[in-house]
PDB file with SEQRES, HELIX, SHEET and CRYST1 records, atoms N, CA, C and O in Angstrom:
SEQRES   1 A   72  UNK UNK UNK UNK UNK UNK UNK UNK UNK UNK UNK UNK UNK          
SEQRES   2 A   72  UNK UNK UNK UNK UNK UNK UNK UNK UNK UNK UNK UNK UNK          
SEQRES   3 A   72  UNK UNK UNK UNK UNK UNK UNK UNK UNK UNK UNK UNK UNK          
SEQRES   4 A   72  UNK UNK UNK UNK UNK UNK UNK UNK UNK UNK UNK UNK UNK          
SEQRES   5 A   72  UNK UNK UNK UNK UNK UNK UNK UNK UNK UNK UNK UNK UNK          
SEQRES   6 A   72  UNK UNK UNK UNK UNK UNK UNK                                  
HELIX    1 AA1 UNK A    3  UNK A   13  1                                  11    
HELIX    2 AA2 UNK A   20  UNK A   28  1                                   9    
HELIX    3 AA3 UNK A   32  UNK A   34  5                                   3    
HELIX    4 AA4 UNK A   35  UNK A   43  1                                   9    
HELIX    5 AA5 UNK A   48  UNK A   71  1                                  24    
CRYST1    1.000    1.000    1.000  90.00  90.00  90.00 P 1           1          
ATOM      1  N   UNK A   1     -78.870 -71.273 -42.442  1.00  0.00           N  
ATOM      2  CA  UNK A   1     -77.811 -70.504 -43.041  1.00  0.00           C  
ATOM      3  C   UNK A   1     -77.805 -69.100 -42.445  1.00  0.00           C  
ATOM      4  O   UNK A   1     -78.912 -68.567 -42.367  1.00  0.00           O  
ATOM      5  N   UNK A   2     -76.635 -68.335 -41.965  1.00  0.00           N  
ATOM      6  CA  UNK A   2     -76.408 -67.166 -41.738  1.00  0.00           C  
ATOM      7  C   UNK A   2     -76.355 -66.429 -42.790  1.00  0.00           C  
ATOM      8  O   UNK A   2     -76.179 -66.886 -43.919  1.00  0.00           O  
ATOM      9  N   UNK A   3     -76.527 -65.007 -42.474  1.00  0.00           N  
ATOM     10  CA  UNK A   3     -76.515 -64.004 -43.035  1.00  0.00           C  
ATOM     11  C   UNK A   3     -74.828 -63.782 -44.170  1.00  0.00           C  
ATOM     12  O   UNK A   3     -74.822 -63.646 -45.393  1.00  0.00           O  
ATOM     13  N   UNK A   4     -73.793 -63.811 -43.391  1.00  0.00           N  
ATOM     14  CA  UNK A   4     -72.535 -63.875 -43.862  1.00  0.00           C  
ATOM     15  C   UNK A   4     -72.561 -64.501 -44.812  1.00  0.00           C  
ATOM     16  O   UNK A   4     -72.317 -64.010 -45.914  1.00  0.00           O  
ATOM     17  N   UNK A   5     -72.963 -66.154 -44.572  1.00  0.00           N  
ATOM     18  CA  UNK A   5     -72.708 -67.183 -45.820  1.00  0.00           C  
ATOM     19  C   UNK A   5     -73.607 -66.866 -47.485  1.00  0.00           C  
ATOM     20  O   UNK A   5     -73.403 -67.028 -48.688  1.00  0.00           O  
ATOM     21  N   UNK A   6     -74.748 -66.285 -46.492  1.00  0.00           N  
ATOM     22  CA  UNK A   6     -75.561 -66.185 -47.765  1.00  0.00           C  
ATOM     23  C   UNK A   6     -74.782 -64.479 -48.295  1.00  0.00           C  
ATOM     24  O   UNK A   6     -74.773 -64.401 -49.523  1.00  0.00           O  
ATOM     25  N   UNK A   7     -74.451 -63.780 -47.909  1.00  0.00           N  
ATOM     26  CA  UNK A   7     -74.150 -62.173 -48.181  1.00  0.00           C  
ATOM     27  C   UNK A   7     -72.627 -63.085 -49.191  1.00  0.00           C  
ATOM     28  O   UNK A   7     -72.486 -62.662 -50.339  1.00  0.00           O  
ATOM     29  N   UNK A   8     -71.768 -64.061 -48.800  1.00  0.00           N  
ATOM     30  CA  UNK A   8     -70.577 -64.514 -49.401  1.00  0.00           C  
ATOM     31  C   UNK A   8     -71.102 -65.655 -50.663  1.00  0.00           C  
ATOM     32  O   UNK A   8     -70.582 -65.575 -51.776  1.00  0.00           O  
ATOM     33  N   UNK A   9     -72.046 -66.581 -50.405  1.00  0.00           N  
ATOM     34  CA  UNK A   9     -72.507 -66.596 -51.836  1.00  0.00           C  
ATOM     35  C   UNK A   9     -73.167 -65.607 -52.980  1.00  0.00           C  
ATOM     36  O   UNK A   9     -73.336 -65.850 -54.175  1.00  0.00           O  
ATOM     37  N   UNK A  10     -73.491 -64.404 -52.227  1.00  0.00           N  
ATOM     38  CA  UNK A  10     -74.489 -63.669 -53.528  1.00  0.00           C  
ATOM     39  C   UNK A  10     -73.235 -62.603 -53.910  1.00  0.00           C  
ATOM     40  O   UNK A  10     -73.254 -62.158 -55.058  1.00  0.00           O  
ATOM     41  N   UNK A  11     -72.202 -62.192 -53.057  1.00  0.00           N  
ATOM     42  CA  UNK A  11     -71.155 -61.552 -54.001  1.00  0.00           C  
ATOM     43  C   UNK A  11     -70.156 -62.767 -54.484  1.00  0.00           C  
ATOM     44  O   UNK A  11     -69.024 -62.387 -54.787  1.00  0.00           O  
ATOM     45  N   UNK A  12     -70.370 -63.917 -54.577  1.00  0.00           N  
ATOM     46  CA  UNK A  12     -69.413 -64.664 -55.556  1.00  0.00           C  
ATOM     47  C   UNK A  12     -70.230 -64.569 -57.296  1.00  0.00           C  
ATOM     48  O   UNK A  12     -69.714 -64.294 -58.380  1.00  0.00           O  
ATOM     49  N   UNK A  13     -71.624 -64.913 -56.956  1.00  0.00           N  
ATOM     50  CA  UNK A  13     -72.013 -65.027 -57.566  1.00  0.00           C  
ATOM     51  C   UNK A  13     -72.540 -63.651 -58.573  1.00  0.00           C  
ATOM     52  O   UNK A  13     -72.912 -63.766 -59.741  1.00  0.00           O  
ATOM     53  N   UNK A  14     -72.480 -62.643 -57.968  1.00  0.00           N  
ATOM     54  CA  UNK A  14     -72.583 -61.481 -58.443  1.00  0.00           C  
ATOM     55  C   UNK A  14     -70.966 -61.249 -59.141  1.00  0.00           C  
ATOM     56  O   UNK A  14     -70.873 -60.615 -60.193  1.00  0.00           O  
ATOM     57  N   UNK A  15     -69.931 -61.721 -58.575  1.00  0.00           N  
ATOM     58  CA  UNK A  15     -68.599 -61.530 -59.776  1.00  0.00           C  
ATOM     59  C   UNK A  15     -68.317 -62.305 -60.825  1.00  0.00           C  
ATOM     60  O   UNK A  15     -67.442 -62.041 -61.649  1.00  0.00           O  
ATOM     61  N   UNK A  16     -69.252 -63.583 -60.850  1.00  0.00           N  
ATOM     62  CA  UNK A  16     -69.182 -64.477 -62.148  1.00  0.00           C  
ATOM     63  C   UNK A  16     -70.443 -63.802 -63.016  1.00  0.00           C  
ATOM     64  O   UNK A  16     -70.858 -64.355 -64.034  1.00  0.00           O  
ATOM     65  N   UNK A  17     -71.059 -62.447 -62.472  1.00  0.00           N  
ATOM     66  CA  UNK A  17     -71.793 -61.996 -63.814  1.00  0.00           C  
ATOM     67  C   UNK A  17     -73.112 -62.434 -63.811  1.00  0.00           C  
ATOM     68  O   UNK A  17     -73.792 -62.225 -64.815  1.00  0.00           O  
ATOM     69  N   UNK A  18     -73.715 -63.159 -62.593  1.00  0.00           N  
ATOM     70  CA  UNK A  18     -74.910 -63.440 -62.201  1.00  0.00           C  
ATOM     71  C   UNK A  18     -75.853 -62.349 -61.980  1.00  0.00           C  
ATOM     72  O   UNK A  18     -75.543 -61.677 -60.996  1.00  0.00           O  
ATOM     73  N   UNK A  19     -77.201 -61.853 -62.755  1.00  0.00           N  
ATOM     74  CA  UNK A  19     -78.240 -61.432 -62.033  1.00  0.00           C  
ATOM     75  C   UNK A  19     -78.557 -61.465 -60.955  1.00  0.00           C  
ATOM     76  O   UNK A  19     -78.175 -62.448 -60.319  1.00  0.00           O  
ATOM     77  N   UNK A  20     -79.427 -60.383 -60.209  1.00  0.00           N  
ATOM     78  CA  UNK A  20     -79.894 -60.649 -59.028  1.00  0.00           C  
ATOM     79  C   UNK A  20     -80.690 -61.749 -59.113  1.00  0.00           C  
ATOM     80  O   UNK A  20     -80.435 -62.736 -58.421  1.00  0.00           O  
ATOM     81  N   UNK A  21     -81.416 -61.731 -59.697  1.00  0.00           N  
ATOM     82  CA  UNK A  21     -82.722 -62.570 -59.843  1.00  0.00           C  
ATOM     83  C   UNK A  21     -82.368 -63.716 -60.104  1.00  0.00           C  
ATOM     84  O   UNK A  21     -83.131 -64.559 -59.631  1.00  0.00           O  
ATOM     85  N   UNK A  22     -81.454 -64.142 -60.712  1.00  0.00           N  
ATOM     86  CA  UNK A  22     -80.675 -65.634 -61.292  1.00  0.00           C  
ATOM     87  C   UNK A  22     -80.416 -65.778 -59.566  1.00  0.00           C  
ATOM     88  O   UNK A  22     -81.254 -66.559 -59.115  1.00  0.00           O  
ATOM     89  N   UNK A  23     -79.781 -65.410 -58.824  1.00  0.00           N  
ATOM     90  CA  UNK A  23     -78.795 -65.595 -57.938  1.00  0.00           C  
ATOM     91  C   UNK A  23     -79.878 -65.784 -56.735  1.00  0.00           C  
ATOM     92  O   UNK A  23     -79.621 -66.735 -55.996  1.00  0.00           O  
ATOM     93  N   UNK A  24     -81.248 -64.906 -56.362  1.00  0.00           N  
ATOM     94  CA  UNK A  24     -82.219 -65.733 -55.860  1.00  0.00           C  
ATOM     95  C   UNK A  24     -82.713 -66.383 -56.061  1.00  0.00           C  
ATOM     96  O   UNK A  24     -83.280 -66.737 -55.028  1.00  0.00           O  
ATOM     97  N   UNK A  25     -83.101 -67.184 -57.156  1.00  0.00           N  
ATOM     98  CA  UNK A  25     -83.679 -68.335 -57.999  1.00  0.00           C  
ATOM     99  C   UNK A  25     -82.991 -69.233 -57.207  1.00  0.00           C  
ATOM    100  O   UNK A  25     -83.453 -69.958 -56.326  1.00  0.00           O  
ATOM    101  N   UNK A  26     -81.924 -69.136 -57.563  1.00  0.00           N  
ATOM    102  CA  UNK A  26     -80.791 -70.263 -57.113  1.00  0.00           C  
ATOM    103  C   UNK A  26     -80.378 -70.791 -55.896  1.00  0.00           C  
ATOM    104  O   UNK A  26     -80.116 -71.962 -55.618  1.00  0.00           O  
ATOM    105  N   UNK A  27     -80.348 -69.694 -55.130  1.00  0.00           N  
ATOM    106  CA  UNK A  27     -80.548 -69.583 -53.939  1.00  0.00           C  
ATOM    107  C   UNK A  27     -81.328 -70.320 -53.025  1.00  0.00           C  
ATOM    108  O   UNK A  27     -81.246 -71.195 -52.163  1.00  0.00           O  
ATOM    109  N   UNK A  28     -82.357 -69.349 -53.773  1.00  0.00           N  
ATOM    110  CA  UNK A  28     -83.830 -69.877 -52.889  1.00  0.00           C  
ATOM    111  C   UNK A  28     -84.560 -71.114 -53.156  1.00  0.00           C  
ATOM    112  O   UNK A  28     -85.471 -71.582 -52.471  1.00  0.00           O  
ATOM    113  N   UNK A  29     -83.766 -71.870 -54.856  1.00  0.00           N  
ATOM    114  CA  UNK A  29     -84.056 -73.424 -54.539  1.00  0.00           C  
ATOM    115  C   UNK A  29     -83.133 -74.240 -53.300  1.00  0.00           C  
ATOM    116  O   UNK A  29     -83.486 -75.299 -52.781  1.00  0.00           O  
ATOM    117  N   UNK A  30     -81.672 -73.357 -52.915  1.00  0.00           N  
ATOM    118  CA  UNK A  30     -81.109 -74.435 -52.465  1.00  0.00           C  
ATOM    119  C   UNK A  30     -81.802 -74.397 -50.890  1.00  0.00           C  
ATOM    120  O   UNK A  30     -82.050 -75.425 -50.259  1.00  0.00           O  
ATOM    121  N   UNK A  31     -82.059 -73.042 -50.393  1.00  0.00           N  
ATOM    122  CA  UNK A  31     -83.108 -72.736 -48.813  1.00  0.00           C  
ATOM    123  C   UNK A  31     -83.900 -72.140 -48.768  1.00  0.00           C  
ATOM    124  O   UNK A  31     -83.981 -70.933 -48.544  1.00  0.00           O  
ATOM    125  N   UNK A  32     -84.969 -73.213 -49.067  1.00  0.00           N  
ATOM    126  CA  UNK A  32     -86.106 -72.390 -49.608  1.00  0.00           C  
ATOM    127  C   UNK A  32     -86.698 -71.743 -47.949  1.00  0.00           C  
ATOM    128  O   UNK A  32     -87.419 -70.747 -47.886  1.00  0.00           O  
ATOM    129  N   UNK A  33     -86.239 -72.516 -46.709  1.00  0.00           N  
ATOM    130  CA  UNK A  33     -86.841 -71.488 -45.820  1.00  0.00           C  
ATOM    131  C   UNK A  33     -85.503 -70.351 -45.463  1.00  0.00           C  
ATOM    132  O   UNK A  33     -85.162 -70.535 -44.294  1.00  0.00           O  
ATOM    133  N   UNK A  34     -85.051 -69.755 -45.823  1.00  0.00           N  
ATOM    134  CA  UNK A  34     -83.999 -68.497 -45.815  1.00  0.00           C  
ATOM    135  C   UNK A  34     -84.280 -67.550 -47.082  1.00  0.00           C  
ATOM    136  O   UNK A  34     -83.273 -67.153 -47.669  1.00  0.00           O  
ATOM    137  N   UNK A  35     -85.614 -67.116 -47.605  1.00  0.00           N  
ATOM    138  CA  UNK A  35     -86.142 -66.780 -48.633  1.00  0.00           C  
ATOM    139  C   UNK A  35     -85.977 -65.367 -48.060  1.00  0.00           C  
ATOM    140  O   UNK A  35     -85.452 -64.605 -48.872  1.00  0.00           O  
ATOM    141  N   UNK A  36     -86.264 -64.850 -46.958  1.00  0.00           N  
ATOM    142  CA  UNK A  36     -86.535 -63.782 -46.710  1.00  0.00           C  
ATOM    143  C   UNK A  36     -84.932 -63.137 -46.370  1.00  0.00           C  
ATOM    144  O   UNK A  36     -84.630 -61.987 -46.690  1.00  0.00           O  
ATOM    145  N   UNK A  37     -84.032 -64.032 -45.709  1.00  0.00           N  
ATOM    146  CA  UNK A  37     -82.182 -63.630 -45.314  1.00  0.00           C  
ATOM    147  C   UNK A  37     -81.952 -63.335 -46.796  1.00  0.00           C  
ATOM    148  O   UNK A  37     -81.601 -62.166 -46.959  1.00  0.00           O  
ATOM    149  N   UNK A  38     -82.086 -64.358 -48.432  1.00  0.00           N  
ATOM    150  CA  UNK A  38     -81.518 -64.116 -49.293  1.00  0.00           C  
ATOM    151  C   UNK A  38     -82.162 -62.941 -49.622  1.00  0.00           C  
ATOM    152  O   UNK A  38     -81.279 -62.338 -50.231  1.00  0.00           O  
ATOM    153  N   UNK A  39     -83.011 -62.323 -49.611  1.00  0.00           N  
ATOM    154  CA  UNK A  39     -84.121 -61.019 -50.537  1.00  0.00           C  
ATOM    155  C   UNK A  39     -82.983 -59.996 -49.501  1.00  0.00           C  
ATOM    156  O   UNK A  39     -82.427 -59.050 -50.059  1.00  0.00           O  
ATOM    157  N   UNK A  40     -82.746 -60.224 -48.235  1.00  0.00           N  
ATOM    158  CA  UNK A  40     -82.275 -58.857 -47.801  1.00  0.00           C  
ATOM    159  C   UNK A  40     -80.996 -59.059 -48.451  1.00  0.00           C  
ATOM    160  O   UNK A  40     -80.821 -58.063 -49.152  1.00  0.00           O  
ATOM    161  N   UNK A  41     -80.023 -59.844 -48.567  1.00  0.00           N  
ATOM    162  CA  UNK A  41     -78.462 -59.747 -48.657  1.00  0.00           C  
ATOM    163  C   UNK A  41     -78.250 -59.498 -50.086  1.00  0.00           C  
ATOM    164  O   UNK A  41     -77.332 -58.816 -50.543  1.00  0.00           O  
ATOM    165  N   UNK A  42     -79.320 -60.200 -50.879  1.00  0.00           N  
ATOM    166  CA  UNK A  42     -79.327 -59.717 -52.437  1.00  0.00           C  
ATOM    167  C   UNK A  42     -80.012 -57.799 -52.368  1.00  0.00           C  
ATOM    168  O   UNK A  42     -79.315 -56.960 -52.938  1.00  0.00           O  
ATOM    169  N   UNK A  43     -80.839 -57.504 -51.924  1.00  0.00           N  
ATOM    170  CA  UNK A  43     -81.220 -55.845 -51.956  1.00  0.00           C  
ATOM    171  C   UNK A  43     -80.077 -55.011 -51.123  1.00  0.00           C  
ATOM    172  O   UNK A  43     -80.147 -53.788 -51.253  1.00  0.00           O  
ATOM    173  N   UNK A  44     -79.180 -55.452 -50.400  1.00  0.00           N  
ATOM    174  CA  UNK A  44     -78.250 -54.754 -49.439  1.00  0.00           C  
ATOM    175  C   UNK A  44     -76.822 -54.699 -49.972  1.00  0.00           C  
ATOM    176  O   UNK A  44     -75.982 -54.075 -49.324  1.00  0.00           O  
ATOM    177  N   UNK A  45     -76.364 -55.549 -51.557  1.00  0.00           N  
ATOM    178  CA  UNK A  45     -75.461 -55.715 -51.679  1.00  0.00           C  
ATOM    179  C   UNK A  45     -75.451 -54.937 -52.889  1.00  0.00           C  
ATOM    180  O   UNK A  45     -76.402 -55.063 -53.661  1.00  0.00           O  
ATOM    181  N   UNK A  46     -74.377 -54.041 -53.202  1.00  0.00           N  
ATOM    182  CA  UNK A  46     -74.413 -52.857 -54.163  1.00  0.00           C  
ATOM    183  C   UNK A  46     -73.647 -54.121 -55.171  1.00  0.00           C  
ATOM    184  O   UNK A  46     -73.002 -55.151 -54.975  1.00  0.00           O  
ATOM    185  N   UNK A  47     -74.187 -53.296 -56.398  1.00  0.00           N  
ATOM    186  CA  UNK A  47     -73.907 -53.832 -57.413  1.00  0.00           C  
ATOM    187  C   UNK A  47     -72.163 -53.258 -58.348  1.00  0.00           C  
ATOM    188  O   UNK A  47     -71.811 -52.120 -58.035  1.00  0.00           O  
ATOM    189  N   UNK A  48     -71.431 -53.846 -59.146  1.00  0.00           N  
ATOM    190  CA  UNK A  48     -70.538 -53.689 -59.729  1.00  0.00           C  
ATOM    191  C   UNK A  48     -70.131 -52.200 -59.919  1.00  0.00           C  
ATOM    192  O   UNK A  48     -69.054 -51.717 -59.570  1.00  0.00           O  
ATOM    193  N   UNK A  49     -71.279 -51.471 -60.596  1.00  0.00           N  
ATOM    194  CA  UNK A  49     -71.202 -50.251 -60.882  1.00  0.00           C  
ATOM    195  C   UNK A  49     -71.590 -49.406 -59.555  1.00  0.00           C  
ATOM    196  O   UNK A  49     -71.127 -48.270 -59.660  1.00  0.00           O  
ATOM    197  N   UNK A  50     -72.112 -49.548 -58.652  1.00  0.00           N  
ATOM    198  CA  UNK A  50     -72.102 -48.976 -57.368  1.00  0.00           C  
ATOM    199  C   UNK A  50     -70.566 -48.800 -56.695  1.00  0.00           C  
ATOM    200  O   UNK A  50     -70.032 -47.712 -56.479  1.00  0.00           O  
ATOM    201  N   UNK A  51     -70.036 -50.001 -56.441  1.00  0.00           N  
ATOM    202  CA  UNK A  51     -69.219 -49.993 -56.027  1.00  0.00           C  
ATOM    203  C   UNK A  51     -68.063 -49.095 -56.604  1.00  0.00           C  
ATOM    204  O   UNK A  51     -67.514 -48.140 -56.055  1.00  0.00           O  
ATOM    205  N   UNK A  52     -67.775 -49.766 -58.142  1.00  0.00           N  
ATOM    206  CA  UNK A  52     -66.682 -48.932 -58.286  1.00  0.00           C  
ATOM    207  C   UNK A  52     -66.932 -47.240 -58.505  1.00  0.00           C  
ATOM    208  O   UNK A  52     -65.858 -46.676 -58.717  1.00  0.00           O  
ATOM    209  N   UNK A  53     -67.549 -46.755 -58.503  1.00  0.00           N  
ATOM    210  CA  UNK A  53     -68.424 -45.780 -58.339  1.00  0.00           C  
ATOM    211  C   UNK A  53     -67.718 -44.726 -57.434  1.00  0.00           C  
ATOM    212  O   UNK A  53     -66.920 -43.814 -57.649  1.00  0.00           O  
ATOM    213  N   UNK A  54     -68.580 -45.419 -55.910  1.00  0.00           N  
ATOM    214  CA  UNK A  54     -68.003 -44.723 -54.520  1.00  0.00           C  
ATOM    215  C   UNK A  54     -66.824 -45.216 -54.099  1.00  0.00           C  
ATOM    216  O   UNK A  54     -66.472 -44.644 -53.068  1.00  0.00           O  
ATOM    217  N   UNK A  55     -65.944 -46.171 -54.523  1.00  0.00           N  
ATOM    218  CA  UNK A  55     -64.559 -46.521 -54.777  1.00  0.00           C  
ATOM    219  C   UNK A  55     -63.654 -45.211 -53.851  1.00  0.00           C  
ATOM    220  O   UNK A  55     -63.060 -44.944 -52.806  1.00  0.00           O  
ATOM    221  N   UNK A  56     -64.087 -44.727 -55.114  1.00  0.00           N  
ATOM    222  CA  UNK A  56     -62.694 -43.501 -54.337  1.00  0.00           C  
ATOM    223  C   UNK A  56     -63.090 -42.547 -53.224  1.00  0.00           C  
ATOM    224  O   UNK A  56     -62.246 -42.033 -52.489  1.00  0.00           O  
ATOM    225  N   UNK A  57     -64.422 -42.319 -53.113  1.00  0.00           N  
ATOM    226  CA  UNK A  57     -65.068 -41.533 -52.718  1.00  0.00           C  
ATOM    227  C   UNK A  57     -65.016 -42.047 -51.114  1.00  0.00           C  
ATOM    228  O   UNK A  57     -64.969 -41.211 -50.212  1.00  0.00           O  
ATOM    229  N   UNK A  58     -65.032 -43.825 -50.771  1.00  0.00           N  
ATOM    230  CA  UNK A  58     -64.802 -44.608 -49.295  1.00  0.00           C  
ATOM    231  C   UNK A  58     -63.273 -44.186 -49.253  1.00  0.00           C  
ATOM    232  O   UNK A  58     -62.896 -43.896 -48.118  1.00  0.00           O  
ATOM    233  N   UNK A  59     -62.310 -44.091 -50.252  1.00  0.00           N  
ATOM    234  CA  UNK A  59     -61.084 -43.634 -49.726  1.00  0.00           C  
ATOM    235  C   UNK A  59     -60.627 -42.264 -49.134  1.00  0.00           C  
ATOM    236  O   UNK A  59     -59.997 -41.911 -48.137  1.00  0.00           O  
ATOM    237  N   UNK A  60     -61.117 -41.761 -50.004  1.00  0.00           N  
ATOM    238  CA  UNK A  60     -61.162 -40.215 -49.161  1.00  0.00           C  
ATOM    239  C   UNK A  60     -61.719 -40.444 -48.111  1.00  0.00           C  
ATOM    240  O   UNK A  60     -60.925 -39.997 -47.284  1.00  0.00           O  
ATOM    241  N   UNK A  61     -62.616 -40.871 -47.542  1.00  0.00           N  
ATOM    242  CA  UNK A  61     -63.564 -40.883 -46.365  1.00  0.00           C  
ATOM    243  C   UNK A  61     -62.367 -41.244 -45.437  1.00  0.00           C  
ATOM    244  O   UNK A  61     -61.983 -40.552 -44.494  1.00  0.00           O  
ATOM    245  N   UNK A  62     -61.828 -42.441 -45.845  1.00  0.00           N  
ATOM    246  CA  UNK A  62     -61.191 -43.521 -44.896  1.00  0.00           C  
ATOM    247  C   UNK A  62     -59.551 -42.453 -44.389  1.00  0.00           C  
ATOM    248  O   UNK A  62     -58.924 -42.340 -43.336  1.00  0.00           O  
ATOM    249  N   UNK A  63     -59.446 -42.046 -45.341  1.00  0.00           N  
ATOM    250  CA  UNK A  63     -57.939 -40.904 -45.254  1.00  0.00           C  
ATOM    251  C   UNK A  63     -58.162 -39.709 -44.482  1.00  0.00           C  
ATOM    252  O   UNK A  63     -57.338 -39.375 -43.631  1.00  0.00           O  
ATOM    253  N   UNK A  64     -59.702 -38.710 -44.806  1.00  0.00           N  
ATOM    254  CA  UNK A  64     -59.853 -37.909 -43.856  1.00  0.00           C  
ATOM    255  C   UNK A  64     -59.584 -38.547 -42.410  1.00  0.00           C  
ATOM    256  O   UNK A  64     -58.858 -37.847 -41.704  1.00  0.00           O  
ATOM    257  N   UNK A  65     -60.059 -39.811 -41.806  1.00  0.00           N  
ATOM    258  CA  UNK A  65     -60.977 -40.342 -40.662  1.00  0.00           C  
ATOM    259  C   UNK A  65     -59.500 -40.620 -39.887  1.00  0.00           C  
ATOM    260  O   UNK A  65     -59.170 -40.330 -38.737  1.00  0.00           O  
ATOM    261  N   UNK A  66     -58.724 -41.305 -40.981  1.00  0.00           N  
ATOM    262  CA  UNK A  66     -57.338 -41.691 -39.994  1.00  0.00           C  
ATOM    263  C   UNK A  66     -56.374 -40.329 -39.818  1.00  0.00           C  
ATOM    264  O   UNK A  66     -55.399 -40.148 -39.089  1.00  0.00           O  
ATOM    265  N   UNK A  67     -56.955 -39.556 -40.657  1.00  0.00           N  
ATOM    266  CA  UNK A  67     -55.753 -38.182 -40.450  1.00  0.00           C  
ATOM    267  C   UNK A  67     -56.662 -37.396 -39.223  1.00  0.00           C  
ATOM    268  O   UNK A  67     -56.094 -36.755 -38.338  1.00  0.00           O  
ATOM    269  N   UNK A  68     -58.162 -37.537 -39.297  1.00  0.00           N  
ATOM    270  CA  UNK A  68     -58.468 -36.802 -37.882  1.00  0.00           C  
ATOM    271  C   UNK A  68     -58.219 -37.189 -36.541  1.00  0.00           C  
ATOM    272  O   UNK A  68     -58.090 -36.532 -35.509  1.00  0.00           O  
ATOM    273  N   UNK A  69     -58.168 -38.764 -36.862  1.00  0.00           N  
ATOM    274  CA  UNK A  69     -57.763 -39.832 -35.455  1.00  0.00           C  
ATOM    275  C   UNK A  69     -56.250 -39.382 -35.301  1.00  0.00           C  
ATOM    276  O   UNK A  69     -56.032 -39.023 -34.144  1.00  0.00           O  
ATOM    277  N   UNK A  70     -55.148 -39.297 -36.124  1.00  0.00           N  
ATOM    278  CA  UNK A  70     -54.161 -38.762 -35.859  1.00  0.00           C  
ATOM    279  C   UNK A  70     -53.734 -37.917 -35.173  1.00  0.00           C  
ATOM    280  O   UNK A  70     -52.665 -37.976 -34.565  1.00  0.00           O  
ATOM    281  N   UNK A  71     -54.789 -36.685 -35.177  1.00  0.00           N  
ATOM    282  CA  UNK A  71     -54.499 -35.185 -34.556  1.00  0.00           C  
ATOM    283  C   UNK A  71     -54.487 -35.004 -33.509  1.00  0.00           C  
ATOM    284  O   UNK A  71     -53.834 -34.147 -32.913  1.00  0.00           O  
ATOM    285  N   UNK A  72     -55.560 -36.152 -32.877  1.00  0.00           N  
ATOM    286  CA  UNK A  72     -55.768 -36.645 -31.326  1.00  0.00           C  
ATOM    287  C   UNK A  72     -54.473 -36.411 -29.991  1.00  0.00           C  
ATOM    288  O   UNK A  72     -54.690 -36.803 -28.845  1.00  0.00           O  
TER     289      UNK A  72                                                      
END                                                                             
């Protein structure tokens, strides 16, 4: 299993309200040798309240970045 697939099961499963820990359990019965891909994509993937969080904060970013590429 790649990185992607496993990073696209642990945010599905992180929007039905899954624990981290539920979601490696689960995981890591279905590959148990990809133990170490799921520990990174589950620790690398911000959680609900992270996200909406820096929400606005990636938009500003993203609005400065295209208005400086603009000036070009």
């Amino acid at each position: 299993m790649n990185l992607r697939d496993i990073s696209d099961k642990v945010l599905a499963e992180f929007e039905r309200g899954s624990s981290r820990e539920d979601v490696f359990r689960s995981l890591r019965a279905e590959h148990p040798g990809d133990t170490v891909k799921i520990a990174y994509c589950i620790a690398s993937t911000p959680g609900e309240n992270t996200r909406s969080r820096y929400l606005k904060h990636n938009a500003l970013l993203c609005l400065l970045i295209a208005g400086g590429i603009s000036t070009f």
